[in-house]
PAPA-671143 format. One record per residue (C-alpha): x, y, z. Coordinates in nm, 2 decimals, always signed. Last residue first. Layout:
// residues N
<fikol><X>X</X><Y>Y</Y><Z>Z</Z></fikol>
...
***
This chain:
// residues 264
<fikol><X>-2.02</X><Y>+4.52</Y><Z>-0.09</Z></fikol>
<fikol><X>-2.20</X><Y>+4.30</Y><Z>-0.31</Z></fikol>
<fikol><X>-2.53</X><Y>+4.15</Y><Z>-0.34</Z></fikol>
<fikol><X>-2.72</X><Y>+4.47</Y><Z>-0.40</Z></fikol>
<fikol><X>-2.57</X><Y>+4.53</Y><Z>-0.71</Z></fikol>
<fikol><X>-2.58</X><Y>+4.23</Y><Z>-0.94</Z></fikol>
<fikol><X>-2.69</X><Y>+4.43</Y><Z>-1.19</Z></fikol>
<fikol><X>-2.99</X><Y>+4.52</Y><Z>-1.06</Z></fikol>
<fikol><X>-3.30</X><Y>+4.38</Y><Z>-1.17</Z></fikol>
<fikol><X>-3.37</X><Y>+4.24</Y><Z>-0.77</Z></fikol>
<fikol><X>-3.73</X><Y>+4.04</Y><Z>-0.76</Z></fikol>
<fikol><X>-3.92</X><Y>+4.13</Y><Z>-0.43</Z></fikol>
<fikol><X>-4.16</X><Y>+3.82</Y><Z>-0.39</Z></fikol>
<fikol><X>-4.51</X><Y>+3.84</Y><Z>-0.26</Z></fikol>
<fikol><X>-4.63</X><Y>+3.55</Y><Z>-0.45</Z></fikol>
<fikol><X>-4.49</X><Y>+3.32</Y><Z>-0.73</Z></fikol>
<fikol><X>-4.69</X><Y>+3.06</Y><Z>-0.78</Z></fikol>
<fikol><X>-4.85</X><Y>+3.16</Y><Z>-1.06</Z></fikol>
<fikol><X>-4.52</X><Y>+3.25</Y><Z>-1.23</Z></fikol>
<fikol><X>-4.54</X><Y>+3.09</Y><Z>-1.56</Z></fikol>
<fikol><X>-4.90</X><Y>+3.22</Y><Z>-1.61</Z></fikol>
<fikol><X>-4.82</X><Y>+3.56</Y><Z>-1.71</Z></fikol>
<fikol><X>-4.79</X><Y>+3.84</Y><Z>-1.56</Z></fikol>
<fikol><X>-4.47</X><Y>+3.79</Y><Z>-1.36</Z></fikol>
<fikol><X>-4.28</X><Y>+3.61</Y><Z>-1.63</Z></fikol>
<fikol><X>-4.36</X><Y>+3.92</Y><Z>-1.88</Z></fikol>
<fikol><X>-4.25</X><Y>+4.18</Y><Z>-1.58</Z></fikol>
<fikol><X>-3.90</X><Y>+3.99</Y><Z>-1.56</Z></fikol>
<fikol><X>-3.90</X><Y>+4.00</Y><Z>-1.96</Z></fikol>
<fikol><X>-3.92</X><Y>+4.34</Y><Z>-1.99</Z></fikol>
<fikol><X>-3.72</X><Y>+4.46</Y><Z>-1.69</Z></fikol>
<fikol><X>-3.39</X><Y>+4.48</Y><Z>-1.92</Z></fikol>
<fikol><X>-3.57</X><Y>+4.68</Y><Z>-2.20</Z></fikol>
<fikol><X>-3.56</X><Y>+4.98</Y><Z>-1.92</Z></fikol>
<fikol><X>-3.19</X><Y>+4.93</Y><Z>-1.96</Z></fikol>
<fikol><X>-2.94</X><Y>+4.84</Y><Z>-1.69</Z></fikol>
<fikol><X>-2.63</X><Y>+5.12</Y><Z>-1.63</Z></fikol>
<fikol><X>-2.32</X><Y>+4.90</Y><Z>-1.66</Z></fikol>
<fikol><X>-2.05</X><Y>+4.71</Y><Z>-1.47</Z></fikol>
<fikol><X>-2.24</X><Y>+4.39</Y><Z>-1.43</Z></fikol>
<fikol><X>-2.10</X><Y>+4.40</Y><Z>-1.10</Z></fikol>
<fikol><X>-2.25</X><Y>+4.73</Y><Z>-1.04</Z></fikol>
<fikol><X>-2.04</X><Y>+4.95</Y><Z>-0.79</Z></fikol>
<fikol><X>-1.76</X><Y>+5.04</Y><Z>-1.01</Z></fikol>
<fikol><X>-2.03</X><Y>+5.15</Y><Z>-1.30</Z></fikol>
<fikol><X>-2.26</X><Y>+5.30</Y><Z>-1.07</Z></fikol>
<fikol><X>-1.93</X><Y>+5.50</Y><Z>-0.92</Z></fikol>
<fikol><X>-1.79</X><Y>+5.62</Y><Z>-1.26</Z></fikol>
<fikol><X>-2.13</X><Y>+5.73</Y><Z>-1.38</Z></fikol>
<fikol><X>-2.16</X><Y>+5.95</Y><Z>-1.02</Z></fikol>
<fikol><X>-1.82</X><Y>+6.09</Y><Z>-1.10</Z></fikol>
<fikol><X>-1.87</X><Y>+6.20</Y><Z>-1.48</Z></fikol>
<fikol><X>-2.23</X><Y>+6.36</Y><Z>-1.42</Z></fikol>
<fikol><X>-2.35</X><Y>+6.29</Y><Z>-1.79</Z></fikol>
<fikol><X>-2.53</X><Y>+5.93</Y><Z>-1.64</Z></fikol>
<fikol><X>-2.65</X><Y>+6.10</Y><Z>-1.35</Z></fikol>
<fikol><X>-2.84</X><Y>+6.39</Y><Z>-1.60</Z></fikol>
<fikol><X>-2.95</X><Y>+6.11</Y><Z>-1.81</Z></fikol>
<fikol><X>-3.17</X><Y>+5.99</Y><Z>-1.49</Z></fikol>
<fikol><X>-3.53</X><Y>+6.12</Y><Z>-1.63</Z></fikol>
<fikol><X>-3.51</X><Y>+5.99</Y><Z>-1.98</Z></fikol>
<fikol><X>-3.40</X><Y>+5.66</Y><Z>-1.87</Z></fikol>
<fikol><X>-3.09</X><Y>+5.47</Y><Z>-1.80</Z></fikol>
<fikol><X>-3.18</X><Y>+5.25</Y><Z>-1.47</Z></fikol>
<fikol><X>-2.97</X><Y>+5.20</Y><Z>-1.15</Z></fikol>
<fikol><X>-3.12</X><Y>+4.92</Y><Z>-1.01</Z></fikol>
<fikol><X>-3.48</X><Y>+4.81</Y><Z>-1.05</Z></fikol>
<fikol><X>-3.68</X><Y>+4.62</Y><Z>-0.80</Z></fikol>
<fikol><X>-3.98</X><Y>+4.39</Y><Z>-0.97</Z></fikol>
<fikol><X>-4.22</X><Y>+4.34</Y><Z>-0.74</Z></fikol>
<fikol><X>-4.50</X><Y>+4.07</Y><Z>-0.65</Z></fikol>
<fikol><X>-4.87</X><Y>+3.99</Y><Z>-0.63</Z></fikol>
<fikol><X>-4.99</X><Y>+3.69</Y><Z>-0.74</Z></fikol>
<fikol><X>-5.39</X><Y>+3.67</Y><Z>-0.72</Z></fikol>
<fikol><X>-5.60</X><Y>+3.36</Y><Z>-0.64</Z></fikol>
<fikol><X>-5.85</X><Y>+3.45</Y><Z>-0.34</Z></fikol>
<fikol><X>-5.62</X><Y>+3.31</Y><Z>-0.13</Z></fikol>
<fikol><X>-5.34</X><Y>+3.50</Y><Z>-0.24</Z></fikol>
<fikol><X>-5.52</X><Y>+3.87</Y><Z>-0.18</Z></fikol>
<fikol><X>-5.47</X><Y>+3.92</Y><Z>+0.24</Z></fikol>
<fikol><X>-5.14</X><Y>+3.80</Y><Z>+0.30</Z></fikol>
<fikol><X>-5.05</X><Y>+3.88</Y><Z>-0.08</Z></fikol>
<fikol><X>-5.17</X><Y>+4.27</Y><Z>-0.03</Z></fikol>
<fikol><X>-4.93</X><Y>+4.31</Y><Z>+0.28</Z></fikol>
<fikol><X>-4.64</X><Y>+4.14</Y><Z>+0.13</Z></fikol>
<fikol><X>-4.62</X><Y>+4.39</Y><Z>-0.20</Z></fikol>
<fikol><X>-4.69</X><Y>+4.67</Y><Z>+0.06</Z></fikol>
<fikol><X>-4.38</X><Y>+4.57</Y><Z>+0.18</Z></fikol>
<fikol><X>-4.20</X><Y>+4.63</Y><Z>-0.11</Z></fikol>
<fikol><X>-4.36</X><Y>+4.94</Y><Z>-0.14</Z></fikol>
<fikol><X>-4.32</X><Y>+5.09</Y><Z>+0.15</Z></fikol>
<fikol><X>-3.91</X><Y>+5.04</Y><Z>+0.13</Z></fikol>
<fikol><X>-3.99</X><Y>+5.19</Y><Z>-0.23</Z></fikol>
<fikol><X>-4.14</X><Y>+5.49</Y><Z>-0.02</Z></fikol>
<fikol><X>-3.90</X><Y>+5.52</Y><Z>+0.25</Z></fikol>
<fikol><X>-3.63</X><Y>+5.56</Y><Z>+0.02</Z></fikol>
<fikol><X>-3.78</X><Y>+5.81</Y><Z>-0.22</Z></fikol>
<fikol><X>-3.85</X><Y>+6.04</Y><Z>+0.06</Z></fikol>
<fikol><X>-3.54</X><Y>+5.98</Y><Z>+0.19</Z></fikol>
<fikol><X>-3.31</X><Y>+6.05</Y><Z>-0.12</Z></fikol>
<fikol><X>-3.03</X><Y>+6.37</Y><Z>-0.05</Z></fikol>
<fikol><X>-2.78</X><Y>+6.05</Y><Z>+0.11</Z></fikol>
<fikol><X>-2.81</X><Y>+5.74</Y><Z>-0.03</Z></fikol>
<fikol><X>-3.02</X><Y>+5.40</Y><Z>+0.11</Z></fikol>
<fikol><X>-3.00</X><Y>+5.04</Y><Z>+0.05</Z></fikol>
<fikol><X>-3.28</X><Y>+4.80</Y><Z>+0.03</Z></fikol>
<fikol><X>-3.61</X><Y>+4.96</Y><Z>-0.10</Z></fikol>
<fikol><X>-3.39</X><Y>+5.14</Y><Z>-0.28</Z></fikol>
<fikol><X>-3.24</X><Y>+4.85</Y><Z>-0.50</Z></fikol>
<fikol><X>-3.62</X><Y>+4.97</Y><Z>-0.70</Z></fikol>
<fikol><X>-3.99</X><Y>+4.90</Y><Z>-0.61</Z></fikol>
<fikol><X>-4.24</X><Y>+4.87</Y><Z>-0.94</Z></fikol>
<fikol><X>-4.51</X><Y>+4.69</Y><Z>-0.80</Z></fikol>
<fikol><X>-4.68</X><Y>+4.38</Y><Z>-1.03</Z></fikol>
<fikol><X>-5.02</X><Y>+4.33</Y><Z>-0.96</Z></fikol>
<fikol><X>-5.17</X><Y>+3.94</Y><Z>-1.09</Z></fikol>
<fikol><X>-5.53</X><Y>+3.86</Y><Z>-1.10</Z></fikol>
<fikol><X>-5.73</X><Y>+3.57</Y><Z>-1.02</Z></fikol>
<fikol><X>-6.06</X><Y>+3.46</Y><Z>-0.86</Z></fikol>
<fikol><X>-6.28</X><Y>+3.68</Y><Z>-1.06</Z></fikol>
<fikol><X>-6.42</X><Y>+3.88</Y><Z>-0.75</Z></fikol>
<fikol><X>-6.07</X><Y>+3.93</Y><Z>-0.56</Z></fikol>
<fikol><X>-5.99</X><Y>+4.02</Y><Z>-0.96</Z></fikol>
<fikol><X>-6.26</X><Y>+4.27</Y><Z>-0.91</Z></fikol>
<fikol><X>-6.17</X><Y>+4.44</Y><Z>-0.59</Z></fikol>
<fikol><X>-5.79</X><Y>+4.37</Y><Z>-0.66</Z></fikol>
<fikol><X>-5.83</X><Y>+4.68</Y><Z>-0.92</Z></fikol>
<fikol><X>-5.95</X><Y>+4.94</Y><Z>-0.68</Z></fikol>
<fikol><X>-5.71</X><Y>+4.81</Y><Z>-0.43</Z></fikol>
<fikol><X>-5.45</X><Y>+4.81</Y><Z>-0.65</Z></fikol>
<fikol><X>-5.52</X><Y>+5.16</Y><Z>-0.74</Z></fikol>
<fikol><X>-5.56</X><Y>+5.36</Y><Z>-0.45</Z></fikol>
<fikol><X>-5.29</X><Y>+5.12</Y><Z>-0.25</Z></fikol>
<fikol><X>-5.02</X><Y>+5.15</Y><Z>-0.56</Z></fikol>
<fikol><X>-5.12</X><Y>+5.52</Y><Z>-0.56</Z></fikol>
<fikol><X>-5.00</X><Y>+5.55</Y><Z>-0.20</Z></fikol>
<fikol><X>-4.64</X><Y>+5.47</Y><Z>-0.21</Z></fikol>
<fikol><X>-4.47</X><Y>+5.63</Y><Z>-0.53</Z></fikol>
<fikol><X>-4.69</X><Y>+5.93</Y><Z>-0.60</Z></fikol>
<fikol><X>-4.83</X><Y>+5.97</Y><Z>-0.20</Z></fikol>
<fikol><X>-4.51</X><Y>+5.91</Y><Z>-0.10</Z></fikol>
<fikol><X>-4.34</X><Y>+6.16</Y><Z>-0.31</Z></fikol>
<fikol><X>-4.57</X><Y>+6.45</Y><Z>-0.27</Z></fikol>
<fikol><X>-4.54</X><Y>+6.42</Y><Z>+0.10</Z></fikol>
<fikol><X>-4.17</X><Y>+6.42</Y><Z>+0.12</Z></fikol>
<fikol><X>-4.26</X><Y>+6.73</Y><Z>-0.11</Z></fikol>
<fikol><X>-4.47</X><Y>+6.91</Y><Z>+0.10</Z></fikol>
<fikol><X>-4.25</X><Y>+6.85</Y><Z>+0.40</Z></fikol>
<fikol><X>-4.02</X><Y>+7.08</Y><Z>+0.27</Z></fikol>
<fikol><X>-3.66</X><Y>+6.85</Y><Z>+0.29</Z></fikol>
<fikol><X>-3.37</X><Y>+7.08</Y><Z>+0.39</Z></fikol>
<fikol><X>-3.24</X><Y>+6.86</Y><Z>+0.71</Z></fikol>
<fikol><X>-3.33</X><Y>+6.56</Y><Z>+0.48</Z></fikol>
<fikol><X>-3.07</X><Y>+6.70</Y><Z>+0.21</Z></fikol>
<fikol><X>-3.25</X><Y>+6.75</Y><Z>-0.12</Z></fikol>
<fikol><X>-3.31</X><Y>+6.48</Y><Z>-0.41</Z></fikol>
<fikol><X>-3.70</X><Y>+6.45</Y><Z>-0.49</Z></fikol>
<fikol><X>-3.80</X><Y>+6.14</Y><Z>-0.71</Z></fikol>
<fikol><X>-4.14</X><Y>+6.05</Y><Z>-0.89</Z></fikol>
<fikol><X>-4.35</X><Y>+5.74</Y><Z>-0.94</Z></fikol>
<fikol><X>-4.60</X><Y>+5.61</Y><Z>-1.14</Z></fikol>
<fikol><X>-4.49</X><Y>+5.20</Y><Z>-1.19</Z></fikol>
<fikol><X>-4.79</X><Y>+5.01</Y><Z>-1.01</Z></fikol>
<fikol><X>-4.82</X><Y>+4.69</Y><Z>-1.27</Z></fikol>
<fikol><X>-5.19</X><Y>+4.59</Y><Z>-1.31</Z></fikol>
<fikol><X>-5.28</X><Y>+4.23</Y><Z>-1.49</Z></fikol>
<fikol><X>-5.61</X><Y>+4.07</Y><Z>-1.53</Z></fikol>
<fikol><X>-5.85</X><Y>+4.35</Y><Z>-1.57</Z></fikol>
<fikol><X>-6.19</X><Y>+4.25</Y><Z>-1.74</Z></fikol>
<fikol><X>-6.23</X><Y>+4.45</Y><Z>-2.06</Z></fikol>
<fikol><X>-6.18</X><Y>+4.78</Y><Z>-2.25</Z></fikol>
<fikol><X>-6.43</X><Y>+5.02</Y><Z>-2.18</Z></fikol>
<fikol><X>-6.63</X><Y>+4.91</Y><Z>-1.87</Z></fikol>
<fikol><X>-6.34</X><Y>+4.72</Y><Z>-1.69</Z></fikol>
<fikol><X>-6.08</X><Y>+5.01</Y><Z>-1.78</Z></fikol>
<fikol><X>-6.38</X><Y>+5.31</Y><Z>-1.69</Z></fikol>
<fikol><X>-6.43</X><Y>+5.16</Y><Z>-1.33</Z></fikol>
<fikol><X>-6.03</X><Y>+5.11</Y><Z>-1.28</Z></fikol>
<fikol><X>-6.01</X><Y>+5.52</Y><Z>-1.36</Z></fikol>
<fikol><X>-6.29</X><Y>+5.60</Y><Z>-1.17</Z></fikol>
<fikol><X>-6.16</X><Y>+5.44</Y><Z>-0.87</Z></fikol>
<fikol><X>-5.86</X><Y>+5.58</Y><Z>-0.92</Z></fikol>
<fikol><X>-6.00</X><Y>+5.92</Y><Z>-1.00</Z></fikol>
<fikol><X>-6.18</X><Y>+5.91</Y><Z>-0.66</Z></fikol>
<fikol><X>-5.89</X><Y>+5.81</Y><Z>-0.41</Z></fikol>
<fikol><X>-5.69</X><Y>+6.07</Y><Z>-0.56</Z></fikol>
<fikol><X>-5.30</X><Y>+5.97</Y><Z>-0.63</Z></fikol>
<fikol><X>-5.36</X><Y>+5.76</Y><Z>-0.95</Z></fikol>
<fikol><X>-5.47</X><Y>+6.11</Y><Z>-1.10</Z></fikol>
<fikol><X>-5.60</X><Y>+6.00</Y><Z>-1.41</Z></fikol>
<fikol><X>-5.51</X><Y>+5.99</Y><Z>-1.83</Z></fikol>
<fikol><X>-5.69</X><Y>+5.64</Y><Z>-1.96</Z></fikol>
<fikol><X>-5.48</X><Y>+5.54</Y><Z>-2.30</Z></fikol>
<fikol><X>-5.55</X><Y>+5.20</Y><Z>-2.50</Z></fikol>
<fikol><X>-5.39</X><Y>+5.00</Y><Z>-2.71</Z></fikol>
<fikol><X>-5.51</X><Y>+4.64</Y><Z>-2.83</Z></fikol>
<fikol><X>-5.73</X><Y>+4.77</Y><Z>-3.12</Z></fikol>
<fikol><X>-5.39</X><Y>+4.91</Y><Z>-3.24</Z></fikol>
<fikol><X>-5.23</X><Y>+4.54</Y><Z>-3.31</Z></fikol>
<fikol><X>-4.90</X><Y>+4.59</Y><Z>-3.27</Z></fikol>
<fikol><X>-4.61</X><Y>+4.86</Y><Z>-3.37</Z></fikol>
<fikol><X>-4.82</X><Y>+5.14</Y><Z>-3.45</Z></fikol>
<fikol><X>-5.03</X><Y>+5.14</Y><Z>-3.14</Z></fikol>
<fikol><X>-4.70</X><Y>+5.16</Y><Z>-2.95</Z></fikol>
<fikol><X>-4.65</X><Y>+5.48</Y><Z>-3.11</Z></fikol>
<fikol><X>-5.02</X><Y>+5.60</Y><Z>-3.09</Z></fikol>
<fikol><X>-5.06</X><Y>+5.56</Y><Z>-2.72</Z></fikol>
<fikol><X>-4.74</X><Y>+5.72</Y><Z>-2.61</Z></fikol>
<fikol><X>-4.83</X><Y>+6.02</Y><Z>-2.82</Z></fikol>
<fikol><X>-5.16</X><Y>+5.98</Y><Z>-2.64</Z></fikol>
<fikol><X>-5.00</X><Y>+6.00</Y><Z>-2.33</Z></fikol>
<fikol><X>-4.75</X><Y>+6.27</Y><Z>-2.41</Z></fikol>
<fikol><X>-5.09</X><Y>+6.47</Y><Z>-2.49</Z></fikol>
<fikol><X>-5.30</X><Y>+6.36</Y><Z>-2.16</Z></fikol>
<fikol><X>-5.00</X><Y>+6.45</Y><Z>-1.89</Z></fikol>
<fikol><X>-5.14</X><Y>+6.28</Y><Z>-1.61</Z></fikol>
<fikol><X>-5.04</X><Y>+5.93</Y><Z>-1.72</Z></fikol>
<fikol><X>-5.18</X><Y>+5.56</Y><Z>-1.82</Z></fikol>
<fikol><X>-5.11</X><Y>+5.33</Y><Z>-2.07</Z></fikol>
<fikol><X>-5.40</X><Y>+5.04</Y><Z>-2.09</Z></fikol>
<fikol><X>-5.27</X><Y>+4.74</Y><Z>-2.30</Z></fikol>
<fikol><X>-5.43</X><Y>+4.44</Y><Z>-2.44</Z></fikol>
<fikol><X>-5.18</X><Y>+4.18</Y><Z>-2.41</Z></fikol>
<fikol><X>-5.05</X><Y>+3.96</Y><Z>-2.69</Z></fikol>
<fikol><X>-4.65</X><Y>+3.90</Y><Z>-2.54</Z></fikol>
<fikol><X>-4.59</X><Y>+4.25</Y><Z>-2.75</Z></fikol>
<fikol><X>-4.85</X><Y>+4.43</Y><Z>-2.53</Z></fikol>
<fikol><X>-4.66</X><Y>+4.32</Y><Z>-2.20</Z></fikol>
<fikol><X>-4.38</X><Y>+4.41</Y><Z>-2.39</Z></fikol>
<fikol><X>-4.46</X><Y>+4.77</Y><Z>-2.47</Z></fikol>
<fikol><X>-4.65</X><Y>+4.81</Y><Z>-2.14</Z></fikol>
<fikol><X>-4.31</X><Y>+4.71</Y><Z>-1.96</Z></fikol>
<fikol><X>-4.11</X><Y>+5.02</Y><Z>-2.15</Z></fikol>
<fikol><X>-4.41</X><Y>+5.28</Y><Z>-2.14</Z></fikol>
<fikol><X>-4.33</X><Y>+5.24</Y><Z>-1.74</Z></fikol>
<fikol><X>-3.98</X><Y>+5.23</Y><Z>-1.78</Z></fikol>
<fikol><X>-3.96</X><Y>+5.53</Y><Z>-1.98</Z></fikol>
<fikol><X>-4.26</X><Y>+5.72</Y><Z>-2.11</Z></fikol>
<fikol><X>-4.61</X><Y>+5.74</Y><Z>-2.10</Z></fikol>
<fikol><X>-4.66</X><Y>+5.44</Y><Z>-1.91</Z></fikol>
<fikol><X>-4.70</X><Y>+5.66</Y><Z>-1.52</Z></fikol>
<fikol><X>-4.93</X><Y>+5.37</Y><Z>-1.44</Z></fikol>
<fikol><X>-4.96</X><Y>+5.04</Y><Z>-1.62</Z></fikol>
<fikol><X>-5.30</X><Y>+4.87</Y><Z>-1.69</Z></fikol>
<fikol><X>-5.34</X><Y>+4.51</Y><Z>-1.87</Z></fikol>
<fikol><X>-5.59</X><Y>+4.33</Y><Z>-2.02</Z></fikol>
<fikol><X>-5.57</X><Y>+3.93</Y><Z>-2.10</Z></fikol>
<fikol><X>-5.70</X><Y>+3.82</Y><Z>-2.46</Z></fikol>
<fikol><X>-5.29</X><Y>+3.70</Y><Z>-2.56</Z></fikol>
<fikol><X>-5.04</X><Y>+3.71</Y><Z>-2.28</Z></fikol>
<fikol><X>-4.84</X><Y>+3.43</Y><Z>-2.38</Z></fikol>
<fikol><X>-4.57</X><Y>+3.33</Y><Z>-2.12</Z></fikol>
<fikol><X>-4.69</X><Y>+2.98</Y><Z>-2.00</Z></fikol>
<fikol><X>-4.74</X><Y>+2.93</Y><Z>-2.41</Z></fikol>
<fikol><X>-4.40</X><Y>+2.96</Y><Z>-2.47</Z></fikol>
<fikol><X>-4.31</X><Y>+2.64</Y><Z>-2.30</Z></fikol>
<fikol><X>-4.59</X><Y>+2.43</Y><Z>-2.41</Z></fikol>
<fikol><X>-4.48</X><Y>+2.53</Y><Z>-2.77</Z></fikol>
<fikol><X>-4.11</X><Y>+2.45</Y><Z>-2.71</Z></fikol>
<fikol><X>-4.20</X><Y>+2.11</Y><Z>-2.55</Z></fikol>
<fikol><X>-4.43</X><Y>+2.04</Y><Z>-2.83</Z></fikol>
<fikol><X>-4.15</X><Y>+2.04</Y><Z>-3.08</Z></fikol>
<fikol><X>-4.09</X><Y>+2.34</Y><Z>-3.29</Z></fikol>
<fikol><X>-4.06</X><Y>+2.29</Y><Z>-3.67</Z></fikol>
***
């Protein structure tokens, strides 16, 4: 039998009646954190562009809980108007939103010199912008409400650089101050906003660094923990951020790294 310590405990981290929306949640990380916020007791809205991988997303996590908590919304989070449609359609259709984790995103590796400027725009507005379009279409009502919590999904990028990145760089660099910029002028209305910052991640979309023998060698010399992390290891980190164990938490950049960017 638990004691009440145990119970009290727990409960900081239950989720259970709060709604949640995370971008670019069809796959990978993204589908990752919506998986355990929904597993904490969350009602979760995933959210992508491609409507039939997000409604395969949407019936596999609806499998393993409660399927009247799992919800799909497919829109642009980069156009001003379908994120404001978007939010408008989460609050009509499936509740009040308390918790909003900015995770869409996309990388671009070419030499700056070689860099289109098409696609260093294509990358900020995907990893940069959308968290303004939609965290400032959500923050309007949790402003409102008097609480909220947005969770931005930086990575060890927006602290260390490599070379054939810098559109991806300058975004998450963005982003994490961003994260600042939205608690200065959010906090006193009773939201927590704050970042999780992912290391070196094995996901669908990096397998191809993992199978490249020299760059698997170097993340594993240059990661204390000497492994790739896990899209299950941002999980709890997200969890503690949502919930009400970290409501006085605000504006902080949390490192899920390995140990990486504390050593040289």
């Amino acid at each position: 039998m638990r004691g009440p310590g145990v119970s009290r405990s727990n409960s900081l981290f239950d989720l259970t009646g709060r709604v949640a929306l995370v971008t670019g949640s069809s796959r990978g990380i993204g589908n990752a954190i919506a998986a355990g916020l929904a597993d904490a007791g969350a009602t979760v809205v995933l959210n992508g562009l491609d409507s039939g991988r997000l409604e395969a997303a949407r019936a596999a996590l609806q499998a393993s809980v409660d399927g009247r908590r799992v919800h799909a919304a497919a829109f642009d989070v980069t156009d001003p108007k379908a994120a404001a449609e978007g939010i408008a359609w989460v609050e009509a259709n499936v509740g009040p939103l308390d918790i909003l984790v900015n995770n869409a995103g996309v990388q671009h590796r070419v030499p700056m010199l070689d860099l289109d400027p098409a696609d260093w725009e294509r990358v900020l507005a995907t990893d940069l912008t959308s968290a303004f379009l939609v965290g400032r279409e959500a923050a309007r009502r949790m402003v409102t409400r008097g609480r909220g919590k947005i969770i931005n999904i930086c990575s060890v990028q927006a602290e260390l650089a490599r070379p054939t990145i810098a559109p991806y760089v300058a975004a998450k660099g963005g982003l994490r101050n961003l994260t600042r910029a939205m608690t200065a002028e959010w906090a006193a209305s009773g939201l927590q906003i704050n970042a999780i910052a992912p290391g070196y991640i094995h996901t669908e979309m990096t397998q191809n660094l993992v199978d490249d023998e020299d760059f698997n060698s170097w993340i594993l010399r240059r990661t204390p923990a000497a492994r790739w992390g896990t899209a299950q290891d941002l999980v709890g980190p997200s969890v503690w951020l949502a919930s009400d164990a970290a409501n006085y938490v605000n504006g902080q950049t949390i490192f899920i790294d390995g140990g990486m960017t504390v050593v040289v």
